[in-house]
PALUM-251854 format. One record per residue: residue in three letters; x, y, z of N, C-alpha, C in turn. Coordinates in steps of 0.2 Angstrom, whole numbers, m for minus. Layout:
BEGIN
> type;nX;nY;nZ;caX;caY;caZ;cX;cY;cZ
> ala;X;Y;Z;X;Y;Z;X;Y;Z .
...
END
This chain:
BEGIN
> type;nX;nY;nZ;caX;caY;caZ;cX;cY;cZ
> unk;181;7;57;182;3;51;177;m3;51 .
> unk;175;m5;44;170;m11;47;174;m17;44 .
> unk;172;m23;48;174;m29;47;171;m32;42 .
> unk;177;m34;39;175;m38;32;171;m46;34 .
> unk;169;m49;32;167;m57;32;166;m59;24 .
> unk;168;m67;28;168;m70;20;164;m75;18 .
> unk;162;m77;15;157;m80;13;160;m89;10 .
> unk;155;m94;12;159;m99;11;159;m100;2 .
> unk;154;m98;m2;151;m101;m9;151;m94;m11 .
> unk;152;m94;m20;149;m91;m23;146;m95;m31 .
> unk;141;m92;m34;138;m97;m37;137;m90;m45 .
> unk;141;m93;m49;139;m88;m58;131;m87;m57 .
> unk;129;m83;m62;127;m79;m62;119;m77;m56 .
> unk;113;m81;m54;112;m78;m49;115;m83;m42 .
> unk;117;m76;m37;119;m77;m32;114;m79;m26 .
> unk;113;m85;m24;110;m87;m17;113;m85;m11 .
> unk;112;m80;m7;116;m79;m2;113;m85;4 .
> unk;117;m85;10;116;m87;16;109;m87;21 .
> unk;106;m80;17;104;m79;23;95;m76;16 .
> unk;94;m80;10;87;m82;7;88;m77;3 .
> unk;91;m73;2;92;m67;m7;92;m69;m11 .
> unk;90;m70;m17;91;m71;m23;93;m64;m27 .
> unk;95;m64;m31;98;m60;m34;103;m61;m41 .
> unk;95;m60;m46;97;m61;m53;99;m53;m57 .
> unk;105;m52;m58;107;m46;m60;105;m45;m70 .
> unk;106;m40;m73;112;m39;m80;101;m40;m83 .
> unk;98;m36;m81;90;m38;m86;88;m32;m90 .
> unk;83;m33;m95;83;m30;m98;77;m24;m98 .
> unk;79;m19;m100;71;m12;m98;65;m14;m97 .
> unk;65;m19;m103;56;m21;m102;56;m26;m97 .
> unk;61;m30;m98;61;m34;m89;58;m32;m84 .
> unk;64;m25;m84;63;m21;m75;53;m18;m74 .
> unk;53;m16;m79;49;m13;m81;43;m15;m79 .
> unk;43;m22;m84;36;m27;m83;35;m27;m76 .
> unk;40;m30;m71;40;m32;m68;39;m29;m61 .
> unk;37;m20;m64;34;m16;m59;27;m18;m59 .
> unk;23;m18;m64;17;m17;m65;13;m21;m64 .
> unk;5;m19;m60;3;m24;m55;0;m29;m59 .
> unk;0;m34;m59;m3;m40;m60;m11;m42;m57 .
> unk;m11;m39;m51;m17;m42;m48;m20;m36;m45 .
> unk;m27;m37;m40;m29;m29;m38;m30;m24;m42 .
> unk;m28;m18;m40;m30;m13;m45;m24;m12;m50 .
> unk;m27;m13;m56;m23;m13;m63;m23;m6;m65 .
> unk;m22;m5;m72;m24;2;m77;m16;5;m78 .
> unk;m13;2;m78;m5;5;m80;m2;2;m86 .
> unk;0;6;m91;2;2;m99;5;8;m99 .
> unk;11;1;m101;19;4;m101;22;4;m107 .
> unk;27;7;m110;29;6;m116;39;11;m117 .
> unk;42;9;m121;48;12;m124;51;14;m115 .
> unk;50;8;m115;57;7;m108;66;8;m111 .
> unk;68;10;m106;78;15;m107;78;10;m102 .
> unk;85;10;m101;89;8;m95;95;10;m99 .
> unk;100;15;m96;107;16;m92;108;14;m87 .
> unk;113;9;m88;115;6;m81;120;1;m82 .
> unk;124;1;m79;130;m7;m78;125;m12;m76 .
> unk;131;m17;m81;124;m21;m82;125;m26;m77 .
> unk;129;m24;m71;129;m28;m65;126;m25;m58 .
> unk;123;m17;m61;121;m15;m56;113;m15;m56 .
> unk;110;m18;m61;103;m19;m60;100;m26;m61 .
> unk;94;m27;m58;92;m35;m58;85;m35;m53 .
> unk;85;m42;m52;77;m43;m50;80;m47;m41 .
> unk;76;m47;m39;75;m49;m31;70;m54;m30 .
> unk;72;m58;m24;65;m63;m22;70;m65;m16 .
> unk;64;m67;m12;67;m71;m6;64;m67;3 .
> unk;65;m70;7;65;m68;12;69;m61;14 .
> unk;67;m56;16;72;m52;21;69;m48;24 .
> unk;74;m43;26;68;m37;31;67;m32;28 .
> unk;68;m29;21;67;m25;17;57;m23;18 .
> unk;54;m30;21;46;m28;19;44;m28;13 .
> unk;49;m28;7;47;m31;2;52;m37;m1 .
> unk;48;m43;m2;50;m50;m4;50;m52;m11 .
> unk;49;m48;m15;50;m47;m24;51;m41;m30 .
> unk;56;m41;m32;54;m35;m33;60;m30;m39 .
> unk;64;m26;m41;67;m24;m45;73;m18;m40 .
> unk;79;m21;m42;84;m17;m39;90;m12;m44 .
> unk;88;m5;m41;94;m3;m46;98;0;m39 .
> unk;104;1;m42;111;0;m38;117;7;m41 .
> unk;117;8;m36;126;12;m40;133;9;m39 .
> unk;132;2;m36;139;m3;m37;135;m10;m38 .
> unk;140;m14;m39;136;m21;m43;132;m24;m35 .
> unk;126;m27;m38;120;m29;m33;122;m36;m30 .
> unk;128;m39;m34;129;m46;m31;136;m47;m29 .
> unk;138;m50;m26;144;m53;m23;147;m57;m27 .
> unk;153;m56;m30;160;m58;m33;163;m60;m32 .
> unk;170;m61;m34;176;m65;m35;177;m72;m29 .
> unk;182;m71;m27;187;m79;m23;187;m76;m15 .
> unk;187;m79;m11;188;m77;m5;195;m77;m4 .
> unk;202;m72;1;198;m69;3;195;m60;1 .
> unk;194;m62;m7;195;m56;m10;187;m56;m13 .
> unk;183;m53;m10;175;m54;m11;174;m47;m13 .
> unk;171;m45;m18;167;m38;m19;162;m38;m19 .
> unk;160;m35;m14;153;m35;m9;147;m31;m13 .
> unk;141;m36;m15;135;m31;m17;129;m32;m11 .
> unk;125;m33;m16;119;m30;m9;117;m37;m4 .
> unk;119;m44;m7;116;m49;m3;123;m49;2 .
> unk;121;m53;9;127;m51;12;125;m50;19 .
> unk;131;m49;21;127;m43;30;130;m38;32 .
> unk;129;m33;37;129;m29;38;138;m28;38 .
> unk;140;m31;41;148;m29;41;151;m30;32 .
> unk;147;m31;28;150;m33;22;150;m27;17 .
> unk;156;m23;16;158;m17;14;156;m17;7 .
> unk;149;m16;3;146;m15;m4;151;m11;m6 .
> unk;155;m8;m10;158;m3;m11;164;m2;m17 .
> unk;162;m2;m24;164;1;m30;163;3;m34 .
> unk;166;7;m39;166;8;m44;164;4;m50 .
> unk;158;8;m53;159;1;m61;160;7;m66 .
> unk;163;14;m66;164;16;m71;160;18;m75 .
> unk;156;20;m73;148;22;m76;148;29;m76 .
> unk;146;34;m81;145;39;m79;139;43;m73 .
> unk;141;51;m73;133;51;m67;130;53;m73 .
> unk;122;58;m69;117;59;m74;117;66;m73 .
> unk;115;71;m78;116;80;m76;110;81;m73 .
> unk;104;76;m74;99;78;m70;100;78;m62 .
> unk;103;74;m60;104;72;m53;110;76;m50 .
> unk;114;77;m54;121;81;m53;118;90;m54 .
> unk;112;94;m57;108;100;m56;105;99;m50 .
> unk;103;96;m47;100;93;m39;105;95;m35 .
> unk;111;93;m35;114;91;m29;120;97;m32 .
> unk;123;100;m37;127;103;m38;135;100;m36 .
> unk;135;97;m38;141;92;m36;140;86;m41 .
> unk;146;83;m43;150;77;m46;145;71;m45 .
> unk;142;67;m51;140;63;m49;142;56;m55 .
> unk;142;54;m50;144;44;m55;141;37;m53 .
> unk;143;32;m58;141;28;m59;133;28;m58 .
> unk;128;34;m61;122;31;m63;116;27;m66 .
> unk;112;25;m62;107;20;m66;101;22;m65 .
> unk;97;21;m74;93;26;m73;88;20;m76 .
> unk;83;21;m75;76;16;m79;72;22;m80 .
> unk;68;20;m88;65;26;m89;59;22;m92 .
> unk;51;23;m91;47;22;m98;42;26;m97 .
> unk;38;25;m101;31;29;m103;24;25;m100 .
> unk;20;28;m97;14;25;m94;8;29;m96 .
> unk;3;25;m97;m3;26;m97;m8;24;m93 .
> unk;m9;29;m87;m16;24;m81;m22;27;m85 .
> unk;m26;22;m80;m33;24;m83;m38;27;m78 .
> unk;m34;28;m73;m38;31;m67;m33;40;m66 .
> unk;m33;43;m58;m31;49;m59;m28;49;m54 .
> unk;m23;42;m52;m19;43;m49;m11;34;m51 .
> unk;m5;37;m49;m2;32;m51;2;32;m45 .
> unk;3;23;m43;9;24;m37;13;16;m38 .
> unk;20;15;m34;23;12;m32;24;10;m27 .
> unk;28;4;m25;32;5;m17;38;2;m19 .
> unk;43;8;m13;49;5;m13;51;5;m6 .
> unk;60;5;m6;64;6;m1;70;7;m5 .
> unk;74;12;m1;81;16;m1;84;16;3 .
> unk;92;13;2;96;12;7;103;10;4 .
> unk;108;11;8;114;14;7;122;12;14 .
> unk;124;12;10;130;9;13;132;16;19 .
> unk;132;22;13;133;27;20;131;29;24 .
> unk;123;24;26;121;25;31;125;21;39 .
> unk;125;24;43;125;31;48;132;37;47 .
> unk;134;33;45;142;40;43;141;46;41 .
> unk;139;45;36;137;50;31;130;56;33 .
> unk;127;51;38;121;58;39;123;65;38 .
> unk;116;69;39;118;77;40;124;79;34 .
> unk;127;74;31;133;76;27;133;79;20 .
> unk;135;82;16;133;86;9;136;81;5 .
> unk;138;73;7;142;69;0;138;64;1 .
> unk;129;65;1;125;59;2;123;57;m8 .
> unk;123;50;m6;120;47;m14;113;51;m13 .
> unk;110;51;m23;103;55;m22;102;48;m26 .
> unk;95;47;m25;90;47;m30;82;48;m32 .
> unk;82;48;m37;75;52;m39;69;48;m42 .
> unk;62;50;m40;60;46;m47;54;53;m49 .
> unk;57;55;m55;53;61;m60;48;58;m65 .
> unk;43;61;m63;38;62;m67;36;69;m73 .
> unk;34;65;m78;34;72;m84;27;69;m86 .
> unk;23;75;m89;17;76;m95;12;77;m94 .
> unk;5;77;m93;1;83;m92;m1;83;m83 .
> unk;m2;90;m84;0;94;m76;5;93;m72 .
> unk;11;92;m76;19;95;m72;22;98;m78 .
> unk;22;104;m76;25;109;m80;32;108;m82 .
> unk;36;104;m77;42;102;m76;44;96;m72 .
> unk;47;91;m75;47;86;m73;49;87;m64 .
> unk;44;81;m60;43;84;m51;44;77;m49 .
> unk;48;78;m44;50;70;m41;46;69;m36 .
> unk;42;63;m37;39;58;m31;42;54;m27 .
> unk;49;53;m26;52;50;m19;49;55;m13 .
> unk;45;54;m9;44;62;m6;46;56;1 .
> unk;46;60;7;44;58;13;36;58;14 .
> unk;30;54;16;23;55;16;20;61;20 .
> unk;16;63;14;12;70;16;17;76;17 .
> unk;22;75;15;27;83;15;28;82;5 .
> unk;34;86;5;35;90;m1;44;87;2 .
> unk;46;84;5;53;82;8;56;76;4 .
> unk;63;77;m2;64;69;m4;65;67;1 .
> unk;65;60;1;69;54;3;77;55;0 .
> unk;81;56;8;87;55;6;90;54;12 .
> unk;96;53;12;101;49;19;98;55;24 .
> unk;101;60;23;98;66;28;90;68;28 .
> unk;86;65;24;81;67;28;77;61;32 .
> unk;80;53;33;79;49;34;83;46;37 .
> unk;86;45;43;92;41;47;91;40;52 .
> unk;95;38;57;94;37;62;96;42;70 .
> unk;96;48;67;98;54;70;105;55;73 .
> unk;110;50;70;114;53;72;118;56;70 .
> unk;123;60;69;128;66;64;124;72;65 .
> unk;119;73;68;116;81;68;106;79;69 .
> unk;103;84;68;98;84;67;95;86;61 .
> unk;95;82;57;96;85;51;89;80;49 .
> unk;87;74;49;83;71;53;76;70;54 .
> unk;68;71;55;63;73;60;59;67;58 .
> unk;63;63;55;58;56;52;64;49;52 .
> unk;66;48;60;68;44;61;63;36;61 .
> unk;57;37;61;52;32;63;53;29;56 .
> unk;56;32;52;55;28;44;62;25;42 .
> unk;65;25;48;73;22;46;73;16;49 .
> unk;77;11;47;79;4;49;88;3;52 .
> unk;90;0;56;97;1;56;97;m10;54 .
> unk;102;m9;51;99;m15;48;104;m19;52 .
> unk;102;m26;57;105;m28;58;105;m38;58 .
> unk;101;m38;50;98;m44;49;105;m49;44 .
> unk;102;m53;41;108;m56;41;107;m58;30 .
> unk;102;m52;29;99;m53;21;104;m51;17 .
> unk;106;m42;21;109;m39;16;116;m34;17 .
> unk;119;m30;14;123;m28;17;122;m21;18 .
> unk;117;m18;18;115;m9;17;117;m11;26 .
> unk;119;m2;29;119;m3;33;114;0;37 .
> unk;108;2;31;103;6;36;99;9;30 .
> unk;91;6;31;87;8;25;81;12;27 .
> unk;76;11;23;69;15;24;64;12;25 .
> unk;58;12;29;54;8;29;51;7;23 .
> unk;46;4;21;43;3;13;39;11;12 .
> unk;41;12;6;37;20;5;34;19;m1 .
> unk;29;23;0;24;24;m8;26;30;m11 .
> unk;29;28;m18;30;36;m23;20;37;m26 .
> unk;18;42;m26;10;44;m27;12;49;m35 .
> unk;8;47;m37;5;57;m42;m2;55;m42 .
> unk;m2;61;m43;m11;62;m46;m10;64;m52 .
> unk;m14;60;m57;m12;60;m65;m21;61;m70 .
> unk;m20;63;m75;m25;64;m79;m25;56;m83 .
> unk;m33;51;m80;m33;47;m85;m32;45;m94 .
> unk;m30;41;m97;m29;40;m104;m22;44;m103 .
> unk;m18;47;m104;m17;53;m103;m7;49;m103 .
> unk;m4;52;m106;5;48;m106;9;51;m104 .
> unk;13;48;m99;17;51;m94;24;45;m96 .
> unk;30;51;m93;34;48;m91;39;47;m84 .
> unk;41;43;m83;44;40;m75;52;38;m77 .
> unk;54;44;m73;61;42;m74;65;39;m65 .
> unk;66;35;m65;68;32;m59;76;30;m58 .
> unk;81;36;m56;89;37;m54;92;37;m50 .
> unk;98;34;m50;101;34;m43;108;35;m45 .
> unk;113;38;m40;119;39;m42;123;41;m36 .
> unk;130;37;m36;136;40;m32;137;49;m34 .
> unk;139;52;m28;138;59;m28;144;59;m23 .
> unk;150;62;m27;158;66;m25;162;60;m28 .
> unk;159;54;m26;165;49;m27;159;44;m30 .
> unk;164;37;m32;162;31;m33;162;25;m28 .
> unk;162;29;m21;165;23;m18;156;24;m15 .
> unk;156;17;m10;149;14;m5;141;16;m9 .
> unk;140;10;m9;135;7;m14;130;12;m10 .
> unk;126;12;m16;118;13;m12;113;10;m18 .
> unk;107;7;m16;100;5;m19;95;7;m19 .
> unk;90;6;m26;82;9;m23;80;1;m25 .
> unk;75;m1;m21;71;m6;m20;64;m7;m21 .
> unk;61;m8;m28;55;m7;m29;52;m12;m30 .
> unk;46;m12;m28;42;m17;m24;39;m19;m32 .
> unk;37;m28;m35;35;m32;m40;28;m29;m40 .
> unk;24;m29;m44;18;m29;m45;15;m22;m42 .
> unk;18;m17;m42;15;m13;m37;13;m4;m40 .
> unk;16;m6;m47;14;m1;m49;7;2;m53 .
> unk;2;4;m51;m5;4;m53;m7;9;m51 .
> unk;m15;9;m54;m18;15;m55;m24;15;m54 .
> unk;m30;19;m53;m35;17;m50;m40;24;m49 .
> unk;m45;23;m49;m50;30;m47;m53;31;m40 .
> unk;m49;27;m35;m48;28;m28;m45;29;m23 .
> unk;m46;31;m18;m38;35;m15;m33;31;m17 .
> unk;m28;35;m13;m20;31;m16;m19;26;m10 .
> unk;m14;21;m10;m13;18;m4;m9;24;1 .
> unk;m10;20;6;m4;23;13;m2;16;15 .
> unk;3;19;18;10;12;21;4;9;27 .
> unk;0;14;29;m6;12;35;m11;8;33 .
> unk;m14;7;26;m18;2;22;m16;m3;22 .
> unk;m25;m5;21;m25;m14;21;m20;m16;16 .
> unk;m17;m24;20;m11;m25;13;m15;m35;13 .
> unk;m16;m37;10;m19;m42;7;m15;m48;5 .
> unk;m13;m53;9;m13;m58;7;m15;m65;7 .
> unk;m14;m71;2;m19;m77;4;m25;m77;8 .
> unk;m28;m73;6;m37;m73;10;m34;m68;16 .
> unk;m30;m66;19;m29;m61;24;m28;m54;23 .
> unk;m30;m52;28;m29;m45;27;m27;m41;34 .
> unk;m20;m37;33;m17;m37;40;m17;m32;39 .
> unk;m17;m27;45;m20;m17;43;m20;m17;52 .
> unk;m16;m11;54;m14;m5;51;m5;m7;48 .
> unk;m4;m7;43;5;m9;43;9;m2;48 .
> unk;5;4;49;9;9;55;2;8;60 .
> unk;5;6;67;0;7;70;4;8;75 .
> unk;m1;14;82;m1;13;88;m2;9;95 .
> unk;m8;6;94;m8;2;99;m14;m4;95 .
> unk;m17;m5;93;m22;m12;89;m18;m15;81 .
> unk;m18;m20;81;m15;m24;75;m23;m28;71 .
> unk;m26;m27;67;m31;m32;64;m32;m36;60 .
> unk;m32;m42;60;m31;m47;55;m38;m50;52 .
> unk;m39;m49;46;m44;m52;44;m43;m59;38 .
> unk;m47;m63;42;m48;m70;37;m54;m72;34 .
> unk;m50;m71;30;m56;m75;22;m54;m81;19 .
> unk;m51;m85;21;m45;m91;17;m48;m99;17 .
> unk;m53;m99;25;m56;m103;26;m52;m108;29 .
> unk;m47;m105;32;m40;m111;34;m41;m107;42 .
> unk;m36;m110;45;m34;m106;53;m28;m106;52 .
> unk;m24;m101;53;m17;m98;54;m16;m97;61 .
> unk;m9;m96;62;m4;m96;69;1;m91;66 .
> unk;0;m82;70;6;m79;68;9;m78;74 .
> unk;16;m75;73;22;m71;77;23;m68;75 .
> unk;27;m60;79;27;m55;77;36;m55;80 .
> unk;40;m52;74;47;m55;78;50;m46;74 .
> unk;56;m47;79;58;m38;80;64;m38;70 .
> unk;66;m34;69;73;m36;64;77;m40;65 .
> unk;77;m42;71;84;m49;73;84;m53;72 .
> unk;77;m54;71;72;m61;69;70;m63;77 .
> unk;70;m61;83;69;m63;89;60;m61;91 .
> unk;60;m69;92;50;m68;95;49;m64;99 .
> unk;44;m60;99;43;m55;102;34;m56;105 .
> unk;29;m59;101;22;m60;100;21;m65;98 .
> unk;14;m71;101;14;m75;97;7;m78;98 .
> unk;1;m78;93;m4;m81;95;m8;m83;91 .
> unk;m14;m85;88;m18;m90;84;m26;m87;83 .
> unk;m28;m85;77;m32;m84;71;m38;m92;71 .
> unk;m41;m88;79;m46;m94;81;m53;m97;75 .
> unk;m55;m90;71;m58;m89;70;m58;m90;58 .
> unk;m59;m95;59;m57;m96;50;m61;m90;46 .
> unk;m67;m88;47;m72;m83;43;m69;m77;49 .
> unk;m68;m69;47;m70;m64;53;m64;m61;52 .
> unk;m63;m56;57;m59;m50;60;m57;m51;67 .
> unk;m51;m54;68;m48;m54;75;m45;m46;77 .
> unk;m41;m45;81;m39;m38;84;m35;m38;90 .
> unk;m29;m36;89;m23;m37;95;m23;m33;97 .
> unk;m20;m31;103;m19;m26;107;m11;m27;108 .
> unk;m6;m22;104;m1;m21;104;2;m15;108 .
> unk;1;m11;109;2;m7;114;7;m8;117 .
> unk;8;m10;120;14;m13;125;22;m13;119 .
> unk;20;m14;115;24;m16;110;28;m9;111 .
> unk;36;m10;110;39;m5;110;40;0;103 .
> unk;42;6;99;42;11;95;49;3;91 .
> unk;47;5;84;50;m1;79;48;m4;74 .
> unk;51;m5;69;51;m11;64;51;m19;66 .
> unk;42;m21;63;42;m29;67;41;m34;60 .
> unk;42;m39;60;39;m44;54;32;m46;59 .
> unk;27;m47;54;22;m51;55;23;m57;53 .
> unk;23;m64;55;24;m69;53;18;m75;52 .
> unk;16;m75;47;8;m80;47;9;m86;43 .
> unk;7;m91;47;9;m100;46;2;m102;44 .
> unk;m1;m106;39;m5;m108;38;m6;m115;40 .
> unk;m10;m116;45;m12;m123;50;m13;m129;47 .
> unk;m14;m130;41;m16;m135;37;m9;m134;32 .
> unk;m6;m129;28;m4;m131;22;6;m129;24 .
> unk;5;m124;31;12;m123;33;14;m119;29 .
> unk;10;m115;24;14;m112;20;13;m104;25 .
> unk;21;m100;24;21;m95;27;19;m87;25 .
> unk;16;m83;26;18;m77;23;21;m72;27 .
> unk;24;m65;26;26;m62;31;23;m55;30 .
> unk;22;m51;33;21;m42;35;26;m40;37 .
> unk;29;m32;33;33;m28;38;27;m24;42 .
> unk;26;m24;50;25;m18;53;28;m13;56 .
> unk;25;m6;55;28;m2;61;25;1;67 .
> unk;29;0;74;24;3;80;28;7;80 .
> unk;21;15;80;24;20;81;23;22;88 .
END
């Protein structure tokens, strides 16, 4: 059974939690929508006749610190995303910690696409839907997926689904992009967990057991890229769902990364690709054994690299203001790590999710 905790504050409409979530719920399609589409880097995505089905306390926007690997971004939910009422009667959403039971009903219907998937019963869904237009011949996102039934629930036939469907020229029929990378495998509790309940399983290295203090899931996924390859000019639609499946009880989320959705006439990203920020550029985000940081910012930086607990594990200095430094991480254990980079002059901080495989 898990143990409840209560929380000392609650605050109307967005919830600041204890531990740096923000979380502004109740937004509107074009809201959600906009606020996928990249802004910066590679563009070429124009979106139109945004839908939302959804409790309008199970969808909203994110910002802030956590271990998610993504710090902004658009959340749909199959129970409300924020924390409610009086202590010590709290209805747990996604900000929180891990002992914090997410878990109700908002009396929302399921969806018959998701419920043909799974053949069983499904409820309280949240769907976001619009029309895009890239200009290149490929479109992607990033997210993360995670869930209150993680670890219980593995291997189990009463896992939440969700999907993100793509329709219009070259898919005969609308085909879901939540994949596992480089297979044809969704993302779902069973095919991503922590191996235990069965073997059901074989991509444990993409799962997180959450034991930070941001949120309440008990176990999510490291950041994943949804891909298609698409015909420029060319109008497609993305249907992005989630939904309780046999019952209404324990929440689950998809977490999509702010500005992330674009298109482009170059390969697609991989979770292994240079990720860019403030003049930096930190590559491989999956690596082996070398970490490489490049600065362009014309400052000197100091990072640490700390496990999920927030516990220092690395810690050194970016001697060099113009160049390409290069760690030797090796030694570093199999895991999810933050990269944490300090600017020497201005203290303003950035972070990276890494994974050593």
């Amino acid at each position: 059974m898990k143990k409840l905790y209560t929380l000392s504050f609650f605050l109307f409409g967005t919830y600041i939690s204890n531990a740096q979530l923000n979380l502004t719920p109740n937004q509107t399609s074009v809201q959600l929508a906009n606020q996928l589409v990249a802004t910066s880097g590679t563009l070429g995505v124009v979106v139109s006749n945004a839908n939302l089905t959804c409790d309008t306390n199970s969808n909203g926007l994110f910002t802030g610190i956590s271990n998610f690997g993504i710090n902004n971004g658009v959340v749909l939910g199959t129970g409300e995303i924020i924390t409610s009422g009086i202590s010590p009667n709290f209805s747990y959403g996604l900000n929180g910690i891990p002992g914090d039971l997410a878990s109700q009903g908002v009396n929302m219907p399921g969806d018959s696409v998701l419920t043909n998937i799974v053949t069983m019963p499904t409820y309280d869904a949240c769907i976001l839907e619009f029309d895009l237009v890239p200009v290149g011949n490929f479109v992607e996102f990033e997210y993360v997926f995670g869930s209150e039934e993680y670890p219980e629930f593995n291997c189990s036939s009463f896992n939440d689904i969700f999907t993100f469907h793509i329709s219009g020229p070259g898919f005969a029929t609308p085909t879901n992009i939540a994949l596992i990378p480089n297979t044809t495998t969704p993302v779902s509790i069973n095919s991503i967990n922590d191996g235990s309940g069965g073997l059901c399983s074989a991509y444990q290295n993409l799962y997180v057991t959450n034991t930070d203090t941001t949120n309440s899931m008990d176990g999510f996924t490291t950041p994943l890229i949804a891909h298609a390859n698409v015909t420029p000019s060319q109008t497609y639609h993305l249907r992005l769902a989630i939904a309780d499946v046999s019952d209404m009880i324990l929440n689950s989320y998809v977490l999509l990364k702010a500005n992330s959705l674009k298109s482009g006439n170059t390969s697609p990203s991989l979770v292994s690709d240079i990720v860019s920020q403030n003049g930096l550029a930190i590559y491989p985000t999956r690596l082996t054994q070398q970490l490489t940081i490049e600065n362009n910012s014309n400052d000197s930086w100091s990072f640490e690299i700390l496990n999920v607990e927030g516990q220092l594990i690395y810690r050194n200095t970016l001697n060099q203001l113009y160049g390409k430094s290069t760690f030797d991480l090796s030694s570093l254990s199999r895991g999810v790590f933050v990269v944490k980079m300090k600017n020497n002059r201005t203290e303003k901080v950035i972070t990276q999710k890494i994974v050593k495989e």
